[in-house]
C-alpha positions in Angstrom: 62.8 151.9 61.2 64.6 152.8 58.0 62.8 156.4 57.7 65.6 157.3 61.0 68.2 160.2 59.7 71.5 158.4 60.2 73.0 161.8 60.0 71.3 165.5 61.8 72.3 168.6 61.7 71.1 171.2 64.4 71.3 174.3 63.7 70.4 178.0 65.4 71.4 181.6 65.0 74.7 181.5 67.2 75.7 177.6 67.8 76.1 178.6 71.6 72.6 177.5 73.1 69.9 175.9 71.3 72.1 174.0 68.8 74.9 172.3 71.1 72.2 171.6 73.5 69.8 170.1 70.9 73.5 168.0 69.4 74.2 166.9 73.0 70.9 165.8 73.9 70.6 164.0 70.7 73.9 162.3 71.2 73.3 161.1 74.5 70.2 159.3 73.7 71.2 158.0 70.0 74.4 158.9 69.6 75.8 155.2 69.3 72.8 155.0 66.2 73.1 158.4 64.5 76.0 161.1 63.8 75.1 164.8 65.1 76.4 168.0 64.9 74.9 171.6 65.2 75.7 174.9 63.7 75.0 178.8 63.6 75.4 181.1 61.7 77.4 183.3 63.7 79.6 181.6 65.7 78.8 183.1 69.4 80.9 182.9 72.7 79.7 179.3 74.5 77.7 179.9 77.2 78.0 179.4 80.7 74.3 178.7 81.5 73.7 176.4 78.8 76.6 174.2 80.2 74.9 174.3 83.6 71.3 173.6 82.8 73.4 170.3 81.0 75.3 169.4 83.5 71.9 169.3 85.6 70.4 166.1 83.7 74.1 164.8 83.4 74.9 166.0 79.9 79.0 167.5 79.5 78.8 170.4 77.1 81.6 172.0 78.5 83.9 171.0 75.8 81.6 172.8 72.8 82.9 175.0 70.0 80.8 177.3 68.6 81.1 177.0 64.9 78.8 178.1 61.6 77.6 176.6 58.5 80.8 177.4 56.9 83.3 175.2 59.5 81.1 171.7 58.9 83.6 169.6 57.6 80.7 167.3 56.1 77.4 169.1 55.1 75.9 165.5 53.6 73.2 165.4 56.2 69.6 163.2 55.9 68.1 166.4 58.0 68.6 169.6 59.0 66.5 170.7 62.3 66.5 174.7 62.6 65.6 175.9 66.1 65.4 179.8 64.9 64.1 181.7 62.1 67.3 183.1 60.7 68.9 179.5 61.0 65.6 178.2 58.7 66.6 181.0 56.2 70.0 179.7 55.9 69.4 176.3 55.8 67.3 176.5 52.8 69.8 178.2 51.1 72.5 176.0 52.2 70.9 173.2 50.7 69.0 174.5 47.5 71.0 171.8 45.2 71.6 168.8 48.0 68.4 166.3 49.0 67.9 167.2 52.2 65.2 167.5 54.3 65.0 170.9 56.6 62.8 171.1 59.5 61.7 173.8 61.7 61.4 173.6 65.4 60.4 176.9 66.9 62.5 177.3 70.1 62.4 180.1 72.3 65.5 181.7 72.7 67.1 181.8 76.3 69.4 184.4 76.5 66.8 186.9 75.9 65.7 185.8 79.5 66.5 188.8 82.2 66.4 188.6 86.0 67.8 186.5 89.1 70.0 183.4 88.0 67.6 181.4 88.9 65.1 182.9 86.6 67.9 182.9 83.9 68.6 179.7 84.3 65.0 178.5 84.6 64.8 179.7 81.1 67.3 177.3 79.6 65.8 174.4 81.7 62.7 175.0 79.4 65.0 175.0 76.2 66.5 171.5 77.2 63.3 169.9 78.6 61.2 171.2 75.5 64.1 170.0 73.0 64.4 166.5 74.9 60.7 166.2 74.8 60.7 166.7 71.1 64.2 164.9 70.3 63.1 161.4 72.1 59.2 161.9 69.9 61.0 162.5 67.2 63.7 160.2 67.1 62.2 157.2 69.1 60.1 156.1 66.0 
């Protein structure tokens, strides 16, 4: 049990989807265990469909901020997970003189999703049930 992070960081391109979802769904399942927190780095608009397909498993992310590297109060993390490309890029180079390790979970990114709201929305159901999936693996050793 003592390989667990007692800190993550999750962290995307805009803090707005993929990150707060990733945070809340960490912190619903371990949160009384381990400290979260996401990032971006661009702080985007929050969005209305990730606090839906949330709400849908019973998950409040209503409340979210989007924020970037640069508003972390604390950046002593055990791990940084990056859920994009540009947020792997700039984890590396936020952390080129700390020990941390910095992981890369592909994700697909939702808002790039077109069509019905229903289609839309079945989009971001796949980002929360894929980073669930690989959350609870990953944190249930």
């Amino acid at each position: 049990m003592g390989d667990r992070p007692q800190s993550v960081l999750f962290a995307c391109t805009m803090n707005t989807v993929r990150s707060p979802m990733a945070e809340a769904i960490a912190r619903h399942y371990f949160g009384r265990e381990i400290y979260f927190a996401s990032a971006g780095i661009k702080r985007g608009e929050p969005d209305p469909f990730a606090v839906a397909a949330m709400e849908e498993i019973g998950v409040d992310m209503s409340r979210h901020k989007p924020h970037t590297f640069e508003d972390l109060e604390d950046s002593n993390f055990d791990l940084i997970v990056t859920l994009s490309p540009e947020a792997h890029h700039k984890a590396l180079e936020f952390t080129r003189t700390m020990a941390v390790d910095v992981v890369y979970w592909p994700t697909p990114d939702a808002t790039v999703r077109q069509g019905s709201r229903d289609a839309i929305l079945a989009g971001y159901r796949e980002v929360r049930d894929r980073l669930t999936m690989r959350i609870k693996q990953f944190l249930a050793r």
